[in-house]
N, C-alpha and C positions, 0 to 999 in steps of 0.2 A: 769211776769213783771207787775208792776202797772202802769197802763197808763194813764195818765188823758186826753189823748185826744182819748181813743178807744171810740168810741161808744156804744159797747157790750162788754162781753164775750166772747172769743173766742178761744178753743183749736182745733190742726190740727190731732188729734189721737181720734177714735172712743173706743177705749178701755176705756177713762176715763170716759164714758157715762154711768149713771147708765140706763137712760131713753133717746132714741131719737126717734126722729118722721124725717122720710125723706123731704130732700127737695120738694114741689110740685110742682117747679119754680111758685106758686103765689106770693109767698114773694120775696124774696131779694135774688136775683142771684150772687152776687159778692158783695166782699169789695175791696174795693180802699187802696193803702197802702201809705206810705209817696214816694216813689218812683215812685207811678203810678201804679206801677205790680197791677192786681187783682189775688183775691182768690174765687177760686168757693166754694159758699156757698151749701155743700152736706145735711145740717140739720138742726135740733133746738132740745133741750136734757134742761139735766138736770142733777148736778153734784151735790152728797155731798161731802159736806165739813167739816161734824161733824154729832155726833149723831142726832142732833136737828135743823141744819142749811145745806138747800141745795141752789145752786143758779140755779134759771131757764132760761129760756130763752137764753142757751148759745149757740153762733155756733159754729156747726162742717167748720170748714176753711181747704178746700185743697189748700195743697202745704205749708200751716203755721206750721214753725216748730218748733214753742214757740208759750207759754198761754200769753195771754194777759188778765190782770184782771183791766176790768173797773171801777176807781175811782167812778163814779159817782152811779155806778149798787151797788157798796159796800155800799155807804151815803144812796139812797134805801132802803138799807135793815136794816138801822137803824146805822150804825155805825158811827164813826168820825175817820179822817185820820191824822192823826199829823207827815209831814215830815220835820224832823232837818237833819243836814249839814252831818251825819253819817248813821242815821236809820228813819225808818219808823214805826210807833205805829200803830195798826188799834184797836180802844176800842170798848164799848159800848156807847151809844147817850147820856148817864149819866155820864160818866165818871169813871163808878165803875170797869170795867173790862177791862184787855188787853186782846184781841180775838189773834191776832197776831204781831207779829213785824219781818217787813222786815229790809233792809243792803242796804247802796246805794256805788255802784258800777260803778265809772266815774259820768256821769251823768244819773245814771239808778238807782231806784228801785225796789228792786225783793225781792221774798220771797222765801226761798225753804224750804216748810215745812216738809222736811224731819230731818234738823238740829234743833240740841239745841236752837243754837240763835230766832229759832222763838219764843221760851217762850210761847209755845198755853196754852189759859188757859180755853179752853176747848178739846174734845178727837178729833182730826182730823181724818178720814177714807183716809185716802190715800195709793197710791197702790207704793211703792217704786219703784219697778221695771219701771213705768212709770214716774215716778218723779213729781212731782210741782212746778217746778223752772220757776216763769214768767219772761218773757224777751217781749219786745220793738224791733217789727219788724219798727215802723216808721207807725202805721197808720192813717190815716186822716179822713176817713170817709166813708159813705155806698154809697153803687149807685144802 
């Protein structure tokens, strides 16, 4: 899911980690979700996302059972995010290349770059069996 109010990255399955460093409980113990529930924050990793583009600093979230991919971590990394009333564009900061395009679904955009419809127009490394389909658990902020 793209979320423009996550804070982070954050997926709740260790397997998608190319790289993770455990939690030390010095950093940030929980996230806070739109409900209130928190999630215990088990790590900090690091996930590719193509031959040449990885995202760091994502957390490992117990009990999260959808990716949340933060808007703002993507504009970071150079990109621009163009959300119309159907789909979502994620390009380059030039305008020259579509990196990905999500689908909005209700009031949700999500990507699952395992479909066509994403149009990647670079090689994603993604593990199908574990999917990339972000989804919008509701959350608000860190504690």
């Amino acid at each position: 899911m793209l979320d423009s109010g996550c804070t982070q990255n954050m997926i709740g399955d260790i397997r998608m980690f190319n790289s993770i460093n455990p939690n030390d409980d010095n950093g940030v113990d929980t996230v806070t979700f739109g409900d209130n529930g928190k999630g215990k924050v088990k790590g900090l990793g690091k996930i590719a996302i193509s031959n040449d583009l990885s995202i760091s600093n994502v957390l490992l979230v117990e009990s999260l059972n959808f990716n949340l991919l933060s808007i703002a971590q993507l504009c970071d990394l150079g990109f621009k995010c163009i959300f119309g009333v159907d789909d979502v564009e994620i390009i380059s900061v030039d305008g020259s290349n579509l990196i990905f395009k999500g689908f909005r679904y209700k009031n949700l955009y999500l990507v699952d770059f395992n479909a066509s419809e994403a149009q990647l127009s670079i090689c994603f490394l993604t593990k199908s069996s574990m999917g990339w389909l972000w989804h919008r658990l509701g959350h608000v902020g860190m504690k």
